[in-house]
Backbone as CSV, one residue per row, in Angstrom:
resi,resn,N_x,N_y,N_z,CA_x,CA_y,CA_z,C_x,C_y,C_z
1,UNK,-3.074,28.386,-16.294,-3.189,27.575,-15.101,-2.081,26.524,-15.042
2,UNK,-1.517,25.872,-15.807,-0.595,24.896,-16.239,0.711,24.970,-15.831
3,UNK,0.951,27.146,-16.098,1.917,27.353,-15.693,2.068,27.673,-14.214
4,UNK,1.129,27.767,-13.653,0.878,27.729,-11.858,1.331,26.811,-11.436
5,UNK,0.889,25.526,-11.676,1.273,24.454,-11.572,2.775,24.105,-11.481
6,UNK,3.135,24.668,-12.906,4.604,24.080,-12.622,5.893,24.776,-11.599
7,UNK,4.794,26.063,-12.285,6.051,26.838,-10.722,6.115,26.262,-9.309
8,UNK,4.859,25.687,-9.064,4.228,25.571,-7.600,5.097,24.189,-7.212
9,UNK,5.243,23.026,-8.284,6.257,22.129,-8.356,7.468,22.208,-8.113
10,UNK,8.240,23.356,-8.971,9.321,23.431,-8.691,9.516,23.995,-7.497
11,UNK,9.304,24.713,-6.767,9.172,25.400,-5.555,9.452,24.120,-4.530
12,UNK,9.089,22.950,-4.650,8.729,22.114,-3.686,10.388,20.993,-4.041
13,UNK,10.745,20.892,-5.155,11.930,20.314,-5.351,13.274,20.905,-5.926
14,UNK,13.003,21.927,-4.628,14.221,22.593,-4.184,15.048,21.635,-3.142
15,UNK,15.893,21.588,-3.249,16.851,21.037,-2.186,16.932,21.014,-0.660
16,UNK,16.690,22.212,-0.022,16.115,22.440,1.179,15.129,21.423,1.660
17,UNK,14.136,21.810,0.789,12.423,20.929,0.727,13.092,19.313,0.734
18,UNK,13.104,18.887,-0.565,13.636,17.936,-0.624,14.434,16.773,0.429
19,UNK,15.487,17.659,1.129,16.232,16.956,2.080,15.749,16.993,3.376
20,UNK,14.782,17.184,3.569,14.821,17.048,5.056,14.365,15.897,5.467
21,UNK,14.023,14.613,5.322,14.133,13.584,5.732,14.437,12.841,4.183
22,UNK,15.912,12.514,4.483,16.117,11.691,2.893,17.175,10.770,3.014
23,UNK,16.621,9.635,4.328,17.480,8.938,4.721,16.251,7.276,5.305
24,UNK,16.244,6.409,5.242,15.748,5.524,5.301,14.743,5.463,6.808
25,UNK,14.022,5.020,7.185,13.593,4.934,8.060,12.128,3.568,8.541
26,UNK,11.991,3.427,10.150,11.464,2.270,9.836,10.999,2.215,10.962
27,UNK,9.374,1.987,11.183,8.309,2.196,12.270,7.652,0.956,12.619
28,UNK,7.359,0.180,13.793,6.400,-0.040,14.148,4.697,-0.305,14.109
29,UNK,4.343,-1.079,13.347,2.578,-0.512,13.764,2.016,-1.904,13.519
30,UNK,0.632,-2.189,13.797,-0.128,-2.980,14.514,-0.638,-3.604,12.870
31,UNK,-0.970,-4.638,12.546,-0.871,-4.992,11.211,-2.554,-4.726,11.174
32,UNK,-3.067,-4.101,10.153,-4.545,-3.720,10.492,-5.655,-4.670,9.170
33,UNK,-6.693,-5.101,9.528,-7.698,-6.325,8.372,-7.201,-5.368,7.147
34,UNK,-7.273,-6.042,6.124,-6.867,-6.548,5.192,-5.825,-5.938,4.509
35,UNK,-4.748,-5.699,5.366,-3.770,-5.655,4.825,-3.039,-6.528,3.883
36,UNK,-2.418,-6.205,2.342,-2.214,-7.316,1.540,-0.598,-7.154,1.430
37,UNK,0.509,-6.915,2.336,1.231,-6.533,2.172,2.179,-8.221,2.367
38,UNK,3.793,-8.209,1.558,4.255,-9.069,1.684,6.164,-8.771,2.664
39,UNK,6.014,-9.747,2.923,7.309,-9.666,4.207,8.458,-9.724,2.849
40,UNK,9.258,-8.216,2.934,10.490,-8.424,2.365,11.513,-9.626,2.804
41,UNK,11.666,-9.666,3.606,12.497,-10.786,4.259,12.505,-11.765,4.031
42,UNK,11.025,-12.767,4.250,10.762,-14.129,3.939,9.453,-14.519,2.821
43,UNK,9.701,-12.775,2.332,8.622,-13.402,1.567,7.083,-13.812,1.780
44,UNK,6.852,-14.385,3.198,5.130,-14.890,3.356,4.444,-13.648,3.575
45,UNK,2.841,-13.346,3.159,1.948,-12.433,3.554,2.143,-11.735,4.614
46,UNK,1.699,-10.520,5.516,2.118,-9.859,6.578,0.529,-9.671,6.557
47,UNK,-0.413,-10.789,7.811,-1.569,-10.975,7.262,-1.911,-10.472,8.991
48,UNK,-3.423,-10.170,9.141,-3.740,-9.714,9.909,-4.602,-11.439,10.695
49,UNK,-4.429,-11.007,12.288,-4.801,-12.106,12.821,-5.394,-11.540,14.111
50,UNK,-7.074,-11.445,14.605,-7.495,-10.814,14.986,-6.975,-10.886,16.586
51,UNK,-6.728,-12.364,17.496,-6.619,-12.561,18.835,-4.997,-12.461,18.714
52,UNK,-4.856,-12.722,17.396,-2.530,-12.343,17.859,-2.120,-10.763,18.028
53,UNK,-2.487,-10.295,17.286,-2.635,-8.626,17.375,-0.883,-8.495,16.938
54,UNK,-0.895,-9.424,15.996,0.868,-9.000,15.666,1.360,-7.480,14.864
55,UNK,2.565,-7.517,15.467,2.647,-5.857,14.394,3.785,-6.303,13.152
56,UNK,3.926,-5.732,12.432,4.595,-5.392,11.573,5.594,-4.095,11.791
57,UNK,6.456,-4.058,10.653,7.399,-3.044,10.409,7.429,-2.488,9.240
58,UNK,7.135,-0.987,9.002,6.918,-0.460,7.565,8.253,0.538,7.314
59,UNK,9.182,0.213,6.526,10.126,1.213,6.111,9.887,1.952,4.614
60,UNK,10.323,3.257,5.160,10.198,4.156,3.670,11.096,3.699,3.563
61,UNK,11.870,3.608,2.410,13.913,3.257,1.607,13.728,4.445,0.661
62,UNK,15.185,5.182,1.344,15.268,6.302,0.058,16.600,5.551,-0.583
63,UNK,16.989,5.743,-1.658,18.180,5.707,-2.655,19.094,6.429,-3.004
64,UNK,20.212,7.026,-2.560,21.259,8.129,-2.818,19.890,9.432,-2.491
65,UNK,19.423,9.453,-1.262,18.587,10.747,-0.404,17.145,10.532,-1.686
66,UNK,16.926,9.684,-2.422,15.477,10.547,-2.714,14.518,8.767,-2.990
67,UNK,13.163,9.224,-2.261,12.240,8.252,-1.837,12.318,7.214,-3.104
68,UNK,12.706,5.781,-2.802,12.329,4.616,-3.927,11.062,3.754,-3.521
69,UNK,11.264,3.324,-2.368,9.741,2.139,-2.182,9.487,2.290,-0.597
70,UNK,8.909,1.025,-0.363,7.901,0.884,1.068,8.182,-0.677,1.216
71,UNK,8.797,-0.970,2.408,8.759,-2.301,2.593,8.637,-2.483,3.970
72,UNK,7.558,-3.829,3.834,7.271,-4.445,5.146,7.819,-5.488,5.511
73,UNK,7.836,-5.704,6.761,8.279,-6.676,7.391,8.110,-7.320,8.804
74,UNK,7.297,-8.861,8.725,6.850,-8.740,10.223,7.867,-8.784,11.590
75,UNK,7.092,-8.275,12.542,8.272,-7.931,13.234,9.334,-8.564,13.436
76,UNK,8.947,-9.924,13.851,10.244,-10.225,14.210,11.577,-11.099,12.727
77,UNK,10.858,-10.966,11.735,11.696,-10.776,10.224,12.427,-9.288,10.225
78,UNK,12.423,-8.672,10.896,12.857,-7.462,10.708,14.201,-7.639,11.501
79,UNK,13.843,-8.214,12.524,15.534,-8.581,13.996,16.104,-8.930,12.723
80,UNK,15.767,-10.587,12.555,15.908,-11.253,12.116,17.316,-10.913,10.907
81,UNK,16.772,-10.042,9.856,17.573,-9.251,8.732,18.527,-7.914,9.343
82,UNK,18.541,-7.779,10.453,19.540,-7.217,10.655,19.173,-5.520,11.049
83,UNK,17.736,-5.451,11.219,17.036,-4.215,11.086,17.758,-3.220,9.644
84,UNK,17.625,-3.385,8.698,18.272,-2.713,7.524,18.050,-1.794,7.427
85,UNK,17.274,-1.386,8.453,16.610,0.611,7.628,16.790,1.025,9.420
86,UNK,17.545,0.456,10.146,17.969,1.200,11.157,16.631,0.696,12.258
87,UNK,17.114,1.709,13.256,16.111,0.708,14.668,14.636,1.617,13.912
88,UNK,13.430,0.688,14.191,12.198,0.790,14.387,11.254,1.768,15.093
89,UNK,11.337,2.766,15.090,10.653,3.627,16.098,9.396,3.377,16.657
C-alpha cells in the first residue's frame, strides 16, 4: 500500500501538474468572525467588525514557481504596499 502511495505522489509533482498556477496571486474577500489573521504590511490584527463589513486581501506567494506562504492584508494596507502580489481579483 505504501508503494501506491508513492507512485500516486509522484504522478502529481510532475512539472506539467505542478506549474499551472506558480506565480503569486491575490484576492479579495470579506474578513469573516474570528478570523486570527495578521496584516503583513502593518502588522495590526485583520479583525472582523460586524457593522464595518471590511474586507481583507489574501495572497498565495509562490518562490522561484513553487507555493511558500499566505499573507493577509487589510484592504486598504494592500494599495498602500504597492499591491505586491499583483492586482486583487
Amino acid at each position: 500500500m505504501v508503494q501506491r502511495a508513492q507512485i500516486a505522489r509522484r504522478g502529481a509533482d510532475r512539472d506539467t501538474v505542478a506549474n499551472i498556477v506558480a506565480q503569486s496571486r491575490a484576492v479579495v474577500r470579506t474578513i469573516e468572525p474570528g478570523n486570527s489573521a495578521v496584516c503583513a504590511h502593518c502588522g495590526a490584527p485583520v479583525k472582523f467588525a460586524a457593522r464595518a463589513q471590511l474586507r481583507q486581501v489574501i495572497a498565495n506567494v509562490y518562490v522561484d514557481g513553487v507555493w511558500d506562504r499566505v499573507e493577509h492584508f487589510h484592504e486598504p494596507c494592500y494599495s498602500e504596499a504597492g499591491s505586491p502580489h499583483g492586482p486583487a481579483a
